[in-house]
N, C-alpha and C positions, 0 to 999 in steps of 0.2 A: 504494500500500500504506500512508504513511503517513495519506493521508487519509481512509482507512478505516478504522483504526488510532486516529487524532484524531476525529472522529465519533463513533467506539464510543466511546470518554473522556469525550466531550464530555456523551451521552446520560446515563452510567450515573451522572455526577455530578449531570445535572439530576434524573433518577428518583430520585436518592437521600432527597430531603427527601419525596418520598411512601410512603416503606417504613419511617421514622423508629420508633425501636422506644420514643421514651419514651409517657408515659401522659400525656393531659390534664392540666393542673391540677385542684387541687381544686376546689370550691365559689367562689363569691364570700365576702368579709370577712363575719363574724356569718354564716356558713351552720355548717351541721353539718361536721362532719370526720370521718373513718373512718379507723382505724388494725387493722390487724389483725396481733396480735403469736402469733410459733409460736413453740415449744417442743420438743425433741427431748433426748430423756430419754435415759441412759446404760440398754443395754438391762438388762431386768430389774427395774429400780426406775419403773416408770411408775405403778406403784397408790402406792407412795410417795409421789412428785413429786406426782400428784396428786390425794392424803390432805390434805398439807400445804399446797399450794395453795389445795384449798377452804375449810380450817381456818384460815391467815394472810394470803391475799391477798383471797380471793373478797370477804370482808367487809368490805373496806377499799373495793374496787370498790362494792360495793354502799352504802356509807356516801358514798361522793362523788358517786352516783349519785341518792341522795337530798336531795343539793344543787342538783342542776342541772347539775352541771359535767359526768356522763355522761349522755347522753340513753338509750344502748340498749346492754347490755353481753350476749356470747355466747360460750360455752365450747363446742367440738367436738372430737370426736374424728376421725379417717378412720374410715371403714369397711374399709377395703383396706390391705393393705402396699404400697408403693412401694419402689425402688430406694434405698439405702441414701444415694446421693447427695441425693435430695429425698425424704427421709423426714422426716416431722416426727410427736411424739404426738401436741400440742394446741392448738388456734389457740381464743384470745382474739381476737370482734370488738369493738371499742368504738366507737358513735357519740358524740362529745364535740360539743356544743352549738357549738365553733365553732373554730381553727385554733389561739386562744389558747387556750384551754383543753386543746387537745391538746400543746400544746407549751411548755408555761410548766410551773415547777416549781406544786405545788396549795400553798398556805401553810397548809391547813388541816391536811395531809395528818399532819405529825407528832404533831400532837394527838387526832389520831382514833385515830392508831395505840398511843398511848396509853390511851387513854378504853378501846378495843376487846381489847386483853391489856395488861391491869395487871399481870402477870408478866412482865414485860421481857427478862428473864435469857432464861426458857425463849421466848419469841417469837423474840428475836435467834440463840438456837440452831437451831432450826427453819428459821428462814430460811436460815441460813448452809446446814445439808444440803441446803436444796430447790436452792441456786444449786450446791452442791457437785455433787449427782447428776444437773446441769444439762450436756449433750455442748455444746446451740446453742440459739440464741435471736436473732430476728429482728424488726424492725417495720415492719412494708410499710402505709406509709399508701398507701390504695385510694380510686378515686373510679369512681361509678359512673355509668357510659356511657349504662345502657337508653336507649334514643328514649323520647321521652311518647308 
């Protein structure tokens, strides 16, 4: 019994490293990097969240993106409701040109944000509601598997 017992043990620990639930790495160094960041809006306020989204954030994406530093940026909605527990409004996908890029502060970034509303006051207001009527927010950097 016990050797049957130590067997089954023995097995379900070898099997283990083939059921591994993490995800590949990314890309190699200088490759693209995918990040895709959700959003789950306190209910009610989602045409809100994002009003202001596409008015103080969308721009600033789009302004770094014409740097180089994002290669491909993507705003979605679901089409469906989900369960409360993995409900999300809006996923932002971003391909950044390469890991650094994805994960290093942009040193441009504050200057653009300047240049883009020169009314400081009312942008930093805005912002602060959009994080306020914020429930969750998420960023699952994704790498994608397809075979060639």
């Amino acid at each position: 019994m016990h050797r049957l017992l130590f067997a089954a043990l023995a097995l379900s620990f070898a099997a283990a490293p083939l059921f591994g639930q993490g995800a590949p790495p990314q890309g190699a160094a200088g490759q693209p990097y995918a990040v895709e960041y959700y959003y789950k809006v306190q209910w009610g306020h989602q045409q809100e969240f994002l009003s202001l989204f596409l008015k103080n954030h969308y721009p600033l994406l789009k302004k770094i993106q014409s740097t180089g530093r994002i290669l491909s940026l993507k705003v979605e909605s679901p089409a469906y409701h989900t369960t409360e527990d993995g409900r999300w409004d809006y996923r932002v996908t971003i391909i950044y040109k390469d890991s650094t890029a994805a994960t290093t502060a942009n040193p441009d970034e504050e200057s653009f944000i300047k240049q883009l509303w020169p009314d400081q006051e009312t942008y930093q207001k805005e912002e602060q509601r959009r994080f306020e009527i914020l429930a969750a927010h998420w960023d699952l950097p994704v790498t994608d598997i397809t075979p060639k």
